[in-house]
C-alpha positions as CSV (number, residue, x, y, z in Angstrom):
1,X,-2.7,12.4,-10.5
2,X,-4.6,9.0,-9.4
3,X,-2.8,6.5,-7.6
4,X,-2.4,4.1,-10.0
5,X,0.0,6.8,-12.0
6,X,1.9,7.8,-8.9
7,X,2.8,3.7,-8.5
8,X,4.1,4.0,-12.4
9,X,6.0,7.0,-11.9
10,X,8.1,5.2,-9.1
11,X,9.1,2.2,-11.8
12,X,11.5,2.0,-14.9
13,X,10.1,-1.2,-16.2
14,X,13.4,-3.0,-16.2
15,X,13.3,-6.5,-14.6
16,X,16.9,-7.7,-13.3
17,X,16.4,-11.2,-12.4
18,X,19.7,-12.1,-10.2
19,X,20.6,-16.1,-11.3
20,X,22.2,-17.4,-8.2
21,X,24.1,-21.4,-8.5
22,X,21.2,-23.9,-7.6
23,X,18.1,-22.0,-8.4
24,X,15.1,-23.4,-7.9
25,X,13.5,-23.5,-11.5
26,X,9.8,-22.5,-10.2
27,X,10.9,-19.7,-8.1
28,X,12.5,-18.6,-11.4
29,X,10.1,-19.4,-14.1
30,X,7.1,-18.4,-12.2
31,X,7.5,-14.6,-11.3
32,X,9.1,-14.0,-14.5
33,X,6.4,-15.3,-16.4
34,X,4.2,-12.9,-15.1
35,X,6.3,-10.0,-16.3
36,X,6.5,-11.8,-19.1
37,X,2.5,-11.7,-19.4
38,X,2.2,-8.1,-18.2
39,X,4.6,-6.7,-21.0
40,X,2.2,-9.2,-23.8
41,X,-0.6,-7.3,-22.2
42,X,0.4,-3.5,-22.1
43,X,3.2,-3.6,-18.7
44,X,6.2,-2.6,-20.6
45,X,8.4,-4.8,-18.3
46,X,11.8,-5.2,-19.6
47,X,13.4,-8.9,-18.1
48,X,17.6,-9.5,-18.0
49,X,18.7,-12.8,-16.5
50,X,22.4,-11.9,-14.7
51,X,24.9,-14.1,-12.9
52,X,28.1,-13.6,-11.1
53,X,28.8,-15.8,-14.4
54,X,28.0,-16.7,-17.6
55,X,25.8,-20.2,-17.1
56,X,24.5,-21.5,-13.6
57,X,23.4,-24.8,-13.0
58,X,19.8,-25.0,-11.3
59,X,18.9,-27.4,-8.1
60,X,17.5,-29.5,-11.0
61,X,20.6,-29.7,-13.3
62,X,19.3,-27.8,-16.2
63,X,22.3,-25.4,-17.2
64,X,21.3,-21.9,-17.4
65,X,24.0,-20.5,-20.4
66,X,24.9,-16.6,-21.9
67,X,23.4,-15.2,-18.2
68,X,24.6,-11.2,-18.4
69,X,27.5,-9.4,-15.7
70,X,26.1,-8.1,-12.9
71,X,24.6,-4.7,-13.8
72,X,24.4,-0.8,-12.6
73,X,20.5,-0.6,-11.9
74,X,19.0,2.5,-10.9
75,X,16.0,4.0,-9.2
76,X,13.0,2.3,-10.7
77,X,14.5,-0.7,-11.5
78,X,13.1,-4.0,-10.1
79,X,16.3,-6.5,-9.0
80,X,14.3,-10.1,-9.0
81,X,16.3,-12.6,-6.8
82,X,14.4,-16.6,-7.2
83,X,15.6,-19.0,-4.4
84,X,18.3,-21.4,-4.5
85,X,18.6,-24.6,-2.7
86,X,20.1,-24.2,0.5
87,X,22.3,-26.4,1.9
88,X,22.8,-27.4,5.8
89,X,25.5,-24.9,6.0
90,X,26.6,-22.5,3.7
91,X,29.5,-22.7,2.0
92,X,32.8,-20.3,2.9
93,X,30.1,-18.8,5.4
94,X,28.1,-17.5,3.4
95,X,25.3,-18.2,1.3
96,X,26.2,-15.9,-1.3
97,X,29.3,-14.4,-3.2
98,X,31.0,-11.1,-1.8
99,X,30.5,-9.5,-5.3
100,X,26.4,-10.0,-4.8
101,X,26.6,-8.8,-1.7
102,X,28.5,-5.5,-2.7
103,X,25.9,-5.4,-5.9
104,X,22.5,-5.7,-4.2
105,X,24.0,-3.1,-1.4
106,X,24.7,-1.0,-4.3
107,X,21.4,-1.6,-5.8
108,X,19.6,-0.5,-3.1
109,X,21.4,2.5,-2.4
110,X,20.9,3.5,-6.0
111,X,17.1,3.7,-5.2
112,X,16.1,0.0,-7.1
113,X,13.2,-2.1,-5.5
114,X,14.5,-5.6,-4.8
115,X,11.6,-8.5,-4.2
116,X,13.1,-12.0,-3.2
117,X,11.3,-15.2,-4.0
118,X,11.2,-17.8,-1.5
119,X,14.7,-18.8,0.1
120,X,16.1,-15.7,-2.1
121,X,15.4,-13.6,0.8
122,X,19.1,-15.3,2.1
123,X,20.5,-13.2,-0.5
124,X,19.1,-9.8,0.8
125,X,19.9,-11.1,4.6
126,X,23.5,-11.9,3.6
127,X,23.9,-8.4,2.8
128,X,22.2,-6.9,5.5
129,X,19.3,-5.6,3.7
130,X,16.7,-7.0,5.9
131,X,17.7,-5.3,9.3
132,X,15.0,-3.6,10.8
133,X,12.4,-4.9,8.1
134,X,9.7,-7.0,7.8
135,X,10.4,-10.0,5.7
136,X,9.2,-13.5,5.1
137,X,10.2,-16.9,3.3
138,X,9.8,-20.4,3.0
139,X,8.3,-21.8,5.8
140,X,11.1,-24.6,6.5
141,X,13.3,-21.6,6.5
142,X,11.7,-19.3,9.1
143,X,13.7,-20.3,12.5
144,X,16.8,-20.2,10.6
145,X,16.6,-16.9,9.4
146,X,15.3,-15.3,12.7
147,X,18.6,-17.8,14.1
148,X,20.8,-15.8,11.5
149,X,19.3,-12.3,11.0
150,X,18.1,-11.4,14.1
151,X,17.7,-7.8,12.9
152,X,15.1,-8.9,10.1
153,X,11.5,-9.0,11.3
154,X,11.2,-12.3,9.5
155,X,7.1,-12.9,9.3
156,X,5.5,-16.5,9.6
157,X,1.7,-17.0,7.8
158,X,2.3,-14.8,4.7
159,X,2.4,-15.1,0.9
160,X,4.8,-12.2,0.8
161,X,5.8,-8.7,2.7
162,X,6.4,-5.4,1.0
163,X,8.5,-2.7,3.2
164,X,9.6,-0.1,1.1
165,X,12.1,-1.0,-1.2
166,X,12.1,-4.7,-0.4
167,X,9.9,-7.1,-0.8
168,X,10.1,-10.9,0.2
169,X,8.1,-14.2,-0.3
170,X,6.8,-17.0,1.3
171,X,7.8,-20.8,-0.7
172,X,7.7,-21.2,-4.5
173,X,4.2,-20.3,-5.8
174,X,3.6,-17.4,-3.3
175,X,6.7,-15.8,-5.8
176,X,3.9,-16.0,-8.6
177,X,1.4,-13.7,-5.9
178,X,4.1,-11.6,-4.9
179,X,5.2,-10.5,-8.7
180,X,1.4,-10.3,-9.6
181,X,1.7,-7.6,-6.8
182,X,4.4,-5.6,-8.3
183,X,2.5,-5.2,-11.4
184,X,-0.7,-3.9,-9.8
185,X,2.0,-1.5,-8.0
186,X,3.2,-0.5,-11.1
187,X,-0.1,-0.8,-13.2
188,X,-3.4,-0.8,-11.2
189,X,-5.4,-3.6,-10.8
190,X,-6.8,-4.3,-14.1
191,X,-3.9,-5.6,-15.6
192,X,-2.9,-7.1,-12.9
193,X,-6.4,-9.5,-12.9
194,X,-6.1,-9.4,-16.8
195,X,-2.3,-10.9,-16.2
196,X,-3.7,-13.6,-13.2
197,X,-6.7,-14.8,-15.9
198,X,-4.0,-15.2,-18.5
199,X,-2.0,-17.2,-16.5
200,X,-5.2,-19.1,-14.3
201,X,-3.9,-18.2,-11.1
202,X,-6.0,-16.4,-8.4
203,X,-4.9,-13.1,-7.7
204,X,-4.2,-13.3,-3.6
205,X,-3.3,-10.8,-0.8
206,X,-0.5,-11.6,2.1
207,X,-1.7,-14.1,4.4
208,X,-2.9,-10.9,7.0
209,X,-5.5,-9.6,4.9
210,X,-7.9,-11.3,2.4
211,X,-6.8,-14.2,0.1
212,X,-8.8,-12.7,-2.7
213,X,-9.0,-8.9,-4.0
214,X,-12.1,-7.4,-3.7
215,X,-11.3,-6.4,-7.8
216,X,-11.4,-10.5,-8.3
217,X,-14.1,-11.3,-5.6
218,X,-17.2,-10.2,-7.6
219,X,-15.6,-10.7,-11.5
220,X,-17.1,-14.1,-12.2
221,X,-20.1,-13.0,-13.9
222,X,-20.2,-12.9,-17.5
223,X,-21.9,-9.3,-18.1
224,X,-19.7,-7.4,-20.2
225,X,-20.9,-3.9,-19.2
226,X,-20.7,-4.5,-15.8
227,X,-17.2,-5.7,-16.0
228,X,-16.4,-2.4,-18.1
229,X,-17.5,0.0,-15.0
230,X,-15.4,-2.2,-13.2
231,X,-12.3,-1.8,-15.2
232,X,-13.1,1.9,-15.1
233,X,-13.3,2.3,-11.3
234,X,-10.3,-0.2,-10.5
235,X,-8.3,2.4,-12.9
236,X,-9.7,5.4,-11.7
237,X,-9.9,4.4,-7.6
238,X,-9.8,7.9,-6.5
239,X,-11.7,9.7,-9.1
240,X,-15.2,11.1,-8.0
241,X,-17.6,9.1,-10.3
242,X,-21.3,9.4,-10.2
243,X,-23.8,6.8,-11.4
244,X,-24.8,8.8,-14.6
245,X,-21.1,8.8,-15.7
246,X,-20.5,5.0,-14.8
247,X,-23.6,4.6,-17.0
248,X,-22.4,5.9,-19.8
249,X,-19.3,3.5,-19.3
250,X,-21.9,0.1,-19.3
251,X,-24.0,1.9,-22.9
252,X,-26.7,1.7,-20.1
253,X,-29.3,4.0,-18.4
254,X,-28.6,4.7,-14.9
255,X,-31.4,2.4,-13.7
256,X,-30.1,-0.1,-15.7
257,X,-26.7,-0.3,-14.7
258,X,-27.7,-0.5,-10.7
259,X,-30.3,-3.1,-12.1
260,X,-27.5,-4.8,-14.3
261,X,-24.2,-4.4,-11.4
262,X,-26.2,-5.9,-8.4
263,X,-27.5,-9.0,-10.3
264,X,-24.1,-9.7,-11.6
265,X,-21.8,-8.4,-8.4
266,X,-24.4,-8.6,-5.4
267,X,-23.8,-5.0,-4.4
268,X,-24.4,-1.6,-6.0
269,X,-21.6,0.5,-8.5
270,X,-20.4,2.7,-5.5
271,X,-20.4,0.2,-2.7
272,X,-18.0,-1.7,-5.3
273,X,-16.0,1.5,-5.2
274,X,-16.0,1.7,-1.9
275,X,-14.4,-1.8,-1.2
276,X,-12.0,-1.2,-3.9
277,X,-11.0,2.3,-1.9
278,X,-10.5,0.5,1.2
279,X,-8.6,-2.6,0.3
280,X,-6.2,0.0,-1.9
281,X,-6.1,2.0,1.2
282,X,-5.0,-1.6,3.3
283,X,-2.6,-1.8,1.0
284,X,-0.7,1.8,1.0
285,X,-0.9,1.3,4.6
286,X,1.0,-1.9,4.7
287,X,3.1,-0.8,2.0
288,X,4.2,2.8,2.4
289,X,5.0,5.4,4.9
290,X,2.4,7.6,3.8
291,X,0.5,9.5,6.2
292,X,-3.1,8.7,6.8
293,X,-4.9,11.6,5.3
294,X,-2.6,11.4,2.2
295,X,-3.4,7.8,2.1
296,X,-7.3,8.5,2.3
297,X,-6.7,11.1,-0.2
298,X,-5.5,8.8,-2.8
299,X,-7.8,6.1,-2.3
300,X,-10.5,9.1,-3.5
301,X,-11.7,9.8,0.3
302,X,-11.9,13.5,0.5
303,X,-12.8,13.6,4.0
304,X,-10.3,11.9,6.6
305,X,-12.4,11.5,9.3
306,X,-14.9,9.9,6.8
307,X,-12.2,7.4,5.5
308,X,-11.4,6.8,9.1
309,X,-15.2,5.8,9.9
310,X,-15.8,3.8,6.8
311,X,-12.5,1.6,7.1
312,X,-13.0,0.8,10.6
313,X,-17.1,-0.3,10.2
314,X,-15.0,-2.2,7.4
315,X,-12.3,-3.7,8.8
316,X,-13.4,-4.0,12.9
317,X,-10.3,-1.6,13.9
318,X,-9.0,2.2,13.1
319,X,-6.4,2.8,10.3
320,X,-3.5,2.8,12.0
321,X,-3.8,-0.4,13.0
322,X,-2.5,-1.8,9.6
323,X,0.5,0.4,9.6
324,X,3.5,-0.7,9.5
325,X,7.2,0.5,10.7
326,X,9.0,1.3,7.6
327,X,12.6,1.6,9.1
């Protein structure tokens, strides 16, 4: 099974945006929007806006009407919690409502993947969800949140942090880079960069690695078979391909894809495939608890020690150095 299927298998499609009082319109609009995108284009996503009730009124005054009761979500499911506007101090204590509290605990015992978007992440810290993770949000909001969670591991110079079930974001637009990366999760690059085009946003990493995917870096050329064999390998990242198949992908002759792929990209079919490998391989590092060798194996290395050779002349240090405690 590639890679790209194992990251579907984990995900039901369903979208539970949580509506809290004051939201911040962007940090709703703009994730949601690319869901929105990603279903138009093939995703499947399935969006429901919930409340603790029926109509919310954002930080801009714009009344929010016919929101759904908080829900039962399941394993799969993606809750989506936008950011409010805070105020100095929060109100009754807290910065959210006893009944969210007990939902997203619930939800996240229930096996659901919950992503925040920008001061969201309050929501998630309020019930404890962020104790012994990494995390991240607005910038203005960083010292108060170490101040008030000192349990989270509450990152500063990030668009957003994935630790297992949770996910966080930096201030409003990083939401729109942070969903973008749920749907490659769930989809594979391709319609992920097919989603960021439709929507002419760049497709970005979190502020540790590289601002642009390797999938985007070398995609501004206009040659149509090239950009097919790159479809192919971004879907297939751990397949063994050879450049007679990927030829057959472009309609081209062997020689005249390497001819055709190095004018357009700069560097030859497999070295593509090789950066594509490796930044997948960044990324399941960051992201999951996986064990090096499996991690290698489904980024198509079938040699560990030679995944471990090629990632460090890539990236200057050895993979463990981009793990991450999951606890």
């Amino acid at each position: 099974m590639s890679a790209v299927a194992d990251h579907r298998a984990g995900s039901t499609g369903r979208v539970v945006v949580l509506v809290l009082p004051e939201v911040n319109l962007l940090d709703l609009a703009g994730p949601v929007q690319v869901f929105d995108a990603a279903t138009h284009l093939g995703g499947g996503y399935h969006v429901e806006h919930v409340a603790d009730d029926d109509q919310v009124t954002t930080a801009h005054g714009v009344r929010l009407a016919g929101l759904g009761p908080l829900p039962e979500v399941g394993a799969g499911d993606l809750v989506l919690v936008p950011g409010p506007r805070l105020r100095t101090a929060p109100r009754d204590g807290a910065y959210v409502s006893g009944s969210v509290v007990g939902w997203l605990r619930a939800a996240l015992r229930a096996g659901a993947r919950l992503a925040s978007v920008c001061t969201g992440a309050v929501a998630l810290g309020e019930a404890g969800l962020l104790d012994g993770r990494r995390c991240t949000t607005h910038w203005s909001l960083i010292e108060a949140m170490r101040a008030r969670y000192p349990a989270a591991k509450v990152q500063d110079a990030v668009l957003y942090v994935h630790d297992g079930q949770i996910s966080t974001s930096a201030g409003v637009s990083a939401g729109i880079d942070l969903a973008l990366s749920l749907v490659e999760r769930d989809h594979g690059p391709a319609l992920t960069a097919a989603v960021a085009r439709e929507l002419v946003v760049y497709l970005r990493r979190d502020g540790s690695g590289e601002q642009i995917s390797q999938f985007l870096r070398h995609r501004t050329h206009l040659d149509s078979a090239v950009h097919r064999v790159q479809d192919h390998l971004a879907e297939n990242v751990d397949a063994a391909h050879t450049l007679t198949e990927l030829a057959e992908v472009a309609n081209l002759s062997p020689r005249g894809l390497s001819r055709a792929f190095t004018a357009a990209t700069g560097i030859t079919p497999l070295e593509y495939r090789q950066r594509l490998r490796l930044e997948r391989a960044v990324s399941l590092l960051r992201g999951t608890s996986l064990p090096i060798d499996a991690v290698a194996a489904r980024c198509g290395f079938r040699e560990e020690r030679h995944f471990r050779r090629l990632f460090k002349a890539r990236y200057g240090m050895p993979p463990s150095a981009f793990r991450h405690d999951t606890a």
